[in-house]
Each structure stands twice: as structure tokens, then as C-alpha cells.
The first five atom37 places (N, CA, C, CB, O) and aatype in JSON, in Angstrom:
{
  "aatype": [20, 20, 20, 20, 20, 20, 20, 20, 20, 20, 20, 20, 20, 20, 20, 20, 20, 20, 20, 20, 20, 20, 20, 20, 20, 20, 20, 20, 20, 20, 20, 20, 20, 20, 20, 20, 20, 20, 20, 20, 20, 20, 20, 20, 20, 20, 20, 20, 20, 20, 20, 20, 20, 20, 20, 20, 20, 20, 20, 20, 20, 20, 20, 20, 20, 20, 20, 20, 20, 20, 20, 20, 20, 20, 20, 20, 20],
  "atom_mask": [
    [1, 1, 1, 1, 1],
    [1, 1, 1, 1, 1],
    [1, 1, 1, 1, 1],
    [1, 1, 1, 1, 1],
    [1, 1, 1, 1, 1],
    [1, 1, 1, 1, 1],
    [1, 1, 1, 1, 1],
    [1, 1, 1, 1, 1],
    [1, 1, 1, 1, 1],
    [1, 1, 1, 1, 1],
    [1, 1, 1, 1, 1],
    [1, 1, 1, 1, 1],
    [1, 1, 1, 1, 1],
    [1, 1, 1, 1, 1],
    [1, 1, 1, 1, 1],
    [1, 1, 1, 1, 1],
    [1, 1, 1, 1, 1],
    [1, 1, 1, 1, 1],
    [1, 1, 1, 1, 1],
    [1, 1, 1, 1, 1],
    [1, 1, 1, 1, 1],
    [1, 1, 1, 1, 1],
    [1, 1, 1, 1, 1],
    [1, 1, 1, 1, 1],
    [1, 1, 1, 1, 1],
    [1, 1, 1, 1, 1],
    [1, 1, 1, 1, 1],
    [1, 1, 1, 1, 1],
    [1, 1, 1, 1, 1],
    [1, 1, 1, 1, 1],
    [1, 1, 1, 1, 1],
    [1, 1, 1, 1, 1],
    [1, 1, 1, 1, 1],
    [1, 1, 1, 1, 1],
    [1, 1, 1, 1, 1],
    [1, 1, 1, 1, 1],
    [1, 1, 1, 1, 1],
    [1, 1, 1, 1, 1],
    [1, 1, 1, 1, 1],
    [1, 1, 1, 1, 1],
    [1, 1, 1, 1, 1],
    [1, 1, 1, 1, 1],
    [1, 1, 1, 1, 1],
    [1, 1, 1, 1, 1],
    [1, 1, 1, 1, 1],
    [1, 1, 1, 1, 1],
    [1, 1, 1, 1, 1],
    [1, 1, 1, 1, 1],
    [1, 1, 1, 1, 1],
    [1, 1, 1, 1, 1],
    [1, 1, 1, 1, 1],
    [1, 1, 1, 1, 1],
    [1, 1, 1, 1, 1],
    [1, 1, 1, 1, 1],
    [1, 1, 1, 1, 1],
    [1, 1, 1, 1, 1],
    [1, 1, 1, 1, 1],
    [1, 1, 1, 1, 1],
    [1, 1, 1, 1, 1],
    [1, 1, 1, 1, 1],
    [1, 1, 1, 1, 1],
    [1, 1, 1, 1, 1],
    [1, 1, 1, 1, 1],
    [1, 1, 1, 1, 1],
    [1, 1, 1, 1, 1],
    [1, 1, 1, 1, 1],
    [1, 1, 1, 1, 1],
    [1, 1, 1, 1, 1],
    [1, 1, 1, 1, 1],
    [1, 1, 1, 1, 1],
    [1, 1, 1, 1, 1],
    [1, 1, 1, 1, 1],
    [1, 1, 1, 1, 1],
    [1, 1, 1, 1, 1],
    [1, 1, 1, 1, 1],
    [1, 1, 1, 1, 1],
    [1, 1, 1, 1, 1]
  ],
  "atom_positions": [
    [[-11.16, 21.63, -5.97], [-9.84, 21.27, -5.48], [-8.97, 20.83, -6.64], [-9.93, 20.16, -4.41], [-9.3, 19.87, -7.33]],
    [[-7.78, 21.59, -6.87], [-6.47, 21.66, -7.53], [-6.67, 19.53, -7.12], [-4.81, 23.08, -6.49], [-7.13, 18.98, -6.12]],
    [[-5.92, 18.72, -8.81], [-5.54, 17.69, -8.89], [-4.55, 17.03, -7.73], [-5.13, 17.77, -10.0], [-4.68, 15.96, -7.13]],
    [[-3.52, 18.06, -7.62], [-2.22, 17.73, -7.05], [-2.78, 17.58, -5.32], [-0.89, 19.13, -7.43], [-2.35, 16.78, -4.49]],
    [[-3.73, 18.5, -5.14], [-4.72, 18.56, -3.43], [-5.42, 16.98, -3.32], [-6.48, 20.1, -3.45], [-5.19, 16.19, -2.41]],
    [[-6.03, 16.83, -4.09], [-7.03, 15.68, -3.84], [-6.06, 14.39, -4.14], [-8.51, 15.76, -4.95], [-6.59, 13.36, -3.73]],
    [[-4.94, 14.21, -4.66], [-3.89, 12.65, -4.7], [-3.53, 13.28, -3.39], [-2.32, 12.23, -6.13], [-3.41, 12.32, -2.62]],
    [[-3.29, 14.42, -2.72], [-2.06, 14.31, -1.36], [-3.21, 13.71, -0.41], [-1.16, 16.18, -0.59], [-2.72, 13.32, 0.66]],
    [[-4.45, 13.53, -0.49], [-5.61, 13.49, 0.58], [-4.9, 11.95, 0.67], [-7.6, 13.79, 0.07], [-4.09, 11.53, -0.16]],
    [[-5.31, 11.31, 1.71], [-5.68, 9.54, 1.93], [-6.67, 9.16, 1.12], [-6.25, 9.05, 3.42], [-7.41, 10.09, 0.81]],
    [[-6.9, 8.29, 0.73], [-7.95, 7.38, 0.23], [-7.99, 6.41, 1.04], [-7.82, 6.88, -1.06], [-6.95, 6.06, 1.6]],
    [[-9.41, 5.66, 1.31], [-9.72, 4.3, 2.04], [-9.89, 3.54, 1.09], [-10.89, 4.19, 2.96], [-10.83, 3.62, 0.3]],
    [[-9.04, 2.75, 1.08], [-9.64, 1.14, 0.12], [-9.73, 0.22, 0.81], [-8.76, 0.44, -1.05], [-9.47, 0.15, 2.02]],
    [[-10.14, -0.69, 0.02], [-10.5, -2.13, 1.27], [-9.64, -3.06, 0.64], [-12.37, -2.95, 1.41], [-9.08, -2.85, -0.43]],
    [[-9.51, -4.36, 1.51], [-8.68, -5.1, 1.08], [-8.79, -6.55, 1.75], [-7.5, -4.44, 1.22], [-9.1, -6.62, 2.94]],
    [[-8.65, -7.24, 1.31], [-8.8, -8.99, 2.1], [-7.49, -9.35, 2.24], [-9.61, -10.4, 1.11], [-6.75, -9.32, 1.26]],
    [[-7.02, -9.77, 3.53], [-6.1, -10.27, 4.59], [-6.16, -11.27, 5.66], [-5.85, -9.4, 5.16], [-6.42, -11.18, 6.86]],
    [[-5.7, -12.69, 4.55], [-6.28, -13.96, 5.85], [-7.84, -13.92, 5.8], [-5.77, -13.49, 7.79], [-8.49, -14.15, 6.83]],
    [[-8.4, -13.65, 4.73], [-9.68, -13.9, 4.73], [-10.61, -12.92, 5.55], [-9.79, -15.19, 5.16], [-11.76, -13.09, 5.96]],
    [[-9.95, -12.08, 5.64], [-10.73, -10.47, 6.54], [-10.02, -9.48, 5.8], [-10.35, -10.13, 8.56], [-8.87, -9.17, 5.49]],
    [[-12.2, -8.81, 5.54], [-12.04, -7.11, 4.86], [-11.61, -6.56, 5.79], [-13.33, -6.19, 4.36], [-12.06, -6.75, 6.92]],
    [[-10.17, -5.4, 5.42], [-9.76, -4.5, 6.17], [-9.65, -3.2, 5.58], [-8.7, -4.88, 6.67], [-9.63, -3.39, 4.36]],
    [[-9.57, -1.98, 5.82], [-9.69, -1.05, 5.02], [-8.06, 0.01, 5.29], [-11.28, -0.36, 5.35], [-7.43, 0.13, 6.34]],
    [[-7.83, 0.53, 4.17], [-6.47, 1.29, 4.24], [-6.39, 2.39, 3.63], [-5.42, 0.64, 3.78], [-6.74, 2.43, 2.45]],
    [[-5.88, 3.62, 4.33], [-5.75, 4.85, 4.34], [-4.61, 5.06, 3.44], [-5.66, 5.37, 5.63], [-3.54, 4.73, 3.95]],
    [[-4.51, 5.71, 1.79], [-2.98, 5.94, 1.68], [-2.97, 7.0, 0.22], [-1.99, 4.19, 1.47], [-3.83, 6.77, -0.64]],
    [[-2.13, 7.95, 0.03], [-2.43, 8.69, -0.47], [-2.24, 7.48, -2.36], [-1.55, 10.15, 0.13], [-1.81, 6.36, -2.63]],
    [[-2.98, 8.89, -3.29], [-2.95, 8.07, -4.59], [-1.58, 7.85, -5.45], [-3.91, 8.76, -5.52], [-1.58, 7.36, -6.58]],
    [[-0.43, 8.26, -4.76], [1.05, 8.29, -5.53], [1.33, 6.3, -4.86], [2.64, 10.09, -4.62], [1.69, 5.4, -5.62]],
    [[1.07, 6.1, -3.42], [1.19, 4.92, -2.93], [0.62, 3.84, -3.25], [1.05, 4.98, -2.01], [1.16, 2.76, -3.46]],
    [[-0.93, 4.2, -3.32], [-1.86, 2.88, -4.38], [-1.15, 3.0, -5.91], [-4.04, 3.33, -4.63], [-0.98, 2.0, -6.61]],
    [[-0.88, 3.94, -6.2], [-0.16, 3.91, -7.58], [0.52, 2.85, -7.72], [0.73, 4.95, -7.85], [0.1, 1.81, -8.23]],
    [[1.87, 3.1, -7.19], [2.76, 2.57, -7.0], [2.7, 1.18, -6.38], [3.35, 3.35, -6.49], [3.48, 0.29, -6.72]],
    [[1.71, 1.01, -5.43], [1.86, -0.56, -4.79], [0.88, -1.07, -5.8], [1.35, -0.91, -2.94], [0.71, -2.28, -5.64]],
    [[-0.02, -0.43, -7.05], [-0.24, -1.27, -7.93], [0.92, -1.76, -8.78], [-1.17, -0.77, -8.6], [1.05, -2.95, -9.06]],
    [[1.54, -1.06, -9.09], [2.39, -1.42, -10.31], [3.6, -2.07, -10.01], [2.75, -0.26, -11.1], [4.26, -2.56, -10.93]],
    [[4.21, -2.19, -8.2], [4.95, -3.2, -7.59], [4.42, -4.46, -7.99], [4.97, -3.07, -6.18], [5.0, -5.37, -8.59]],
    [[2.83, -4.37, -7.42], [2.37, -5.53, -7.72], [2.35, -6.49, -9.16], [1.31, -5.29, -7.37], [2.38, -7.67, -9.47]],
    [[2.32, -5.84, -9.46], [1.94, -6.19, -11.17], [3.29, -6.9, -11.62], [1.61, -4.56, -12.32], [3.47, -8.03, -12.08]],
    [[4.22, -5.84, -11.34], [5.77, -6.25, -11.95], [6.07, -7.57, -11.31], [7.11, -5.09, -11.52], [6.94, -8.33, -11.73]],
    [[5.25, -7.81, -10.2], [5.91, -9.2, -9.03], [4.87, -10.13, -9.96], [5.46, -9.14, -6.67], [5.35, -11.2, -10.32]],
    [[3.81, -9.9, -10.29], [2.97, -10.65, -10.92], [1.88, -11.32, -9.8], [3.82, -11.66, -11.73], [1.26, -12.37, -9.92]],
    [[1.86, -10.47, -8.79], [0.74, -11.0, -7.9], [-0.29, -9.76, -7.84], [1.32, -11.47, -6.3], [-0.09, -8.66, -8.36]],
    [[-1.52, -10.18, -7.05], [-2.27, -9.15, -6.78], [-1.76, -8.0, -5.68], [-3.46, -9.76, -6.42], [-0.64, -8.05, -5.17]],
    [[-3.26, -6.41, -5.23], [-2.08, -6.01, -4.75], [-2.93, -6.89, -3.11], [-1.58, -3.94, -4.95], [-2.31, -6.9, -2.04]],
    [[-3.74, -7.24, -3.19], [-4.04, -8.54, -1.78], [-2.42, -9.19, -1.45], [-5.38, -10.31, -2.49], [-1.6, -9.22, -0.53]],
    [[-2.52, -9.52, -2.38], [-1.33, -10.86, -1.78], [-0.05, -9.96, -1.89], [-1.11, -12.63, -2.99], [0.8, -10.61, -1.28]],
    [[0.41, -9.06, -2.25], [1.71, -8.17, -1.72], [1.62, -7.35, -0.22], [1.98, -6.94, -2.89], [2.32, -7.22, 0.79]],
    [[0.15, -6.81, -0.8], [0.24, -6.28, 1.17], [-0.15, -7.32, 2.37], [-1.05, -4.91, 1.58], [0.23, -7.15, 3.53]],
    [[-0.96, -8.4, 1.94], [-0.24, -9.48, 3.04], [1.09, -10.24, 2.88], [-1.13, -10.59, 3.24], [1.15, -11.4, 3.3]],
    [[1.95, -9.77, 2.41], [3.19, -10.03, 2.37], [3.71, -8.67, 3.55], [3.76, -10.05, 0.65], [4.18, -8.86, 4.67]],
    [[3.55, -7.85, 3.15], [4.05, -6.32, 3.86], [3.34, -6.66, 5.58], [3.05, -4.46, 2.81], [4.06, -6.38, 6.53]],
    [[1.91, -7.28, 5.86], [1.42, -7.29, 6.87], [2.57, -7.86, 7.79], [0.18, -7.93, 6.78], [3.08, -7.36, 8.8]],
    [[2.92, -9.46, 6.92], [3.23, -10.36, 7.71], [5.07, -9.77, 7.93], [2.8, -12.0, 6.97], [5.9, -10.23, 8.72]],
    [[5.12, -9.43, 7.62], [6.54, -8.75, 7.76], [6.65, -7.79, 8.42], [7.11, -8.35, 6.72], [7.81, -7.48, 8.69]],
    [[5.64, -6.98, 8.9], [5.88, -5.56, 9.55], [5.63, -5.96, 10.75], [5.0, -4.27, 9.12], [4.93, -6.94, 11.03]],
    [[6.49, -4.85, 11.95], [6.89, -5.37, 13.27], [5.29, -4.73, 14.2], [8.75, -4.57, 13.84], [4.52, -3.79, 14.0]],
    [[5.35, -5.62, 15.04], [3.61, -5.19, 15.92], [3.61, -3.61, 16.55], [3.27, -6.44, 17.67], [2.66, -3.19, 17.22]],
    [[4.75, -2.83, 16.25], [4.14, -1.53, 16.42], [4.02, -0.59, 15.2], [4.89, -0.86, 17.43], [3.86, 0.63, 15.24]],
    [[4.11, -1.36, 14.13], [3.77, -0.64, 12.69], [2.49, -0.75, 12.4], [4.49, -1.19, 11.46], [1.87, -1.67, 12.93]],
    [[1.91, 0.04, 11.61], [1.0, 0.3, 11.06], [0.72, -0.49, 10.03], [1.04, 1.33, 10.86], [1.7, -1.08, 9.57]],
    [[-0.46, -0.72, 9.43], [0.07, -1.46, 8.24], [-0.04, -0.04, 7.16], [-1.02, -3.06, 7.76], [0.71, -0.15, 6.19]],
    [[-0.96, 1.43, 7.19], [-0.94, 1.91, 6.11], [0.95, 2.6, 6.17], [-2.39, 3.01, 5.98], [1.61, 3.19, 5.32]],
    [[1.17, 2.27, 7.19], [3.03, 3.24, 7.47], [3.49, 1.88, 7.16], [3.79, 4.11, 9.53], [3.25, 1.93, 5.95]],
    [[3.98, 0.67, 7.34], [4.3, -0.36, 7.05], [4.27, -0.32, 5.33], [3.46, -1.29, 7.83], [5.32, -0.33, 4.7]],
    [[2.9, -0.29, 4.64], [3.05, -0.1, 2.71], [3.75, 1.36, 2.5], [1.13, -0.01, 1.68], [4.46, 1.43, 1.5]],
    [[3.68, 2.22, 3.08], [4.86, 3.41, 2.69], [5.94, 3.36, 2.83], [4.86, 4.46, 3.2], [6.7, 3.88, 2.01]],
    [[6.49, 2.6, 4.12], [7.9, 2.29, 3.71], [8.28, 1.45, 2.64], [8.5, 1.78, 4.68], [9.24, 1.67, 1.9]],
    [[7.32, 0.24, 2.55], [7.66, -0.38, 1.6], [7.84, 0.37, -0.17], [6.7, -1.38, 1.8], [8.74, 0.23, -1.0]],
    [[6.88, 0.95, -0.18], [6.59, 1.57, -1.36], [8.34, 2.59, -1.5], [4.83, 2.6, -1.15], [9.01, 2.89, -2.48]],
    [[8.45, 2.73, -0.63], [9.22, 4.19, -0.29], [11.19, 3.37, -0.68], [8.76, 4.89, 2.14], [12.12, 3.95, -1.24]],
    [[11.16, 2.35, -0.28], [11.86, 1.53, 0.0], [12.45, 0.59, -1.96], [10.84, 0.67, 1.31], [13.52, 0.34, -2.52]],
    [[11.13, 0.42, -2.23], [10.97, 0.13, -3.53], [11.44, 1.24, -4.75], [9.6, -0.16, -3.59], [12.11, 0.86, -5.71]],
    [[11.05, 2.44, -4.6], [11.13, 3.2, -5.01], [12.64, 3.56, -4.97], [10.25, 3.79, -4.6], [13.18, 3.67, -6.07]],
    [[13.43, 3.78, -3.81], [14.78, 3.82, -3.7], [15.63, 2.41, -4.54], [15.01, 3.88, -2.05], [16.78, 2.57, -4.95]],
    [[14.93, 1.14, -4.69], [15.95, 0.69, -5.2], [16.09, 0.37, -6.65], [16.16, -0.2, -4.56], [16.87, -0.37, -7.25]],
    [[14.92, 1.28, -7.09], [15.41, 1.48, -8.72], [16.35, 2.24, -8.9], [14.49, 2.01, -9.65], [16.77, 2.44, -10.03]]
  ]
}
């Protein structure tokens, strides 16, 4: 599988939220990127996507909840 095939796939990573492993589906341009959000904020990327959790409305997703965000971020450079 072509490079550009295997980043469009999802990846599962795990992640701690409130003290619970949860696991998240998201392609590798989005972990990219919500690493290096993170970084620039100077937090981990734990503590940015429970930032994104606690902010996203109860019929969001949380892996659609970090894409907008990401998506959102991305627009305001």
C-alpha cells in the first residue's frame, strides 16, 4: 500500500480522559496536527483533547469533535 493510502486509513490510539483509557479513530494528517497544536499550546496531546471532550456538544463524537477542531485550527493560521 501506496504511503498516501495507509495516512488516509484511521488509526486507533489510546488516550486517558478523567482518568479513563479511551481509544480514538483518526487519520495520520489529524494526530499530526493535534500533536503539534499541542505542543505549540505547550500541553500534552491528553490534556488538549480533554479540553476538545469537554467542549464538544453530547451528539458529537469525540474522533469528529478533534477534526473539527484540528480543521478549525488549521483555518486560523
Amino acid at each position: 500500500m501506496s504511503g498516501a493510502a495507509s495516512s488516509a486509513r484511521p488509526r486507533k490510539r489510546s488516550l486517558t480522559l478523567q482518568g479513563h483509557r479511551t481509544s480514538v479513530s483518526l487519520e495520520d494528517a489529524f494526530w499530526e496536527d493535534l500533536q503539534a497544536i499541542a505542543e505549540a499550546r505547550g500541553q500534552s496531546v491528553n490534556a488538549l483533547v480533554a479540553e476538545i471532550d469537554a467542549a464538544r456538544g453530547v451528539s458529537a463524537g469525540l474522533a469528529s469533535a478533534i477534526r473539527v477542531f484540528v480543521l478549525a485550527a488549521a483555518k486560523a493560521r
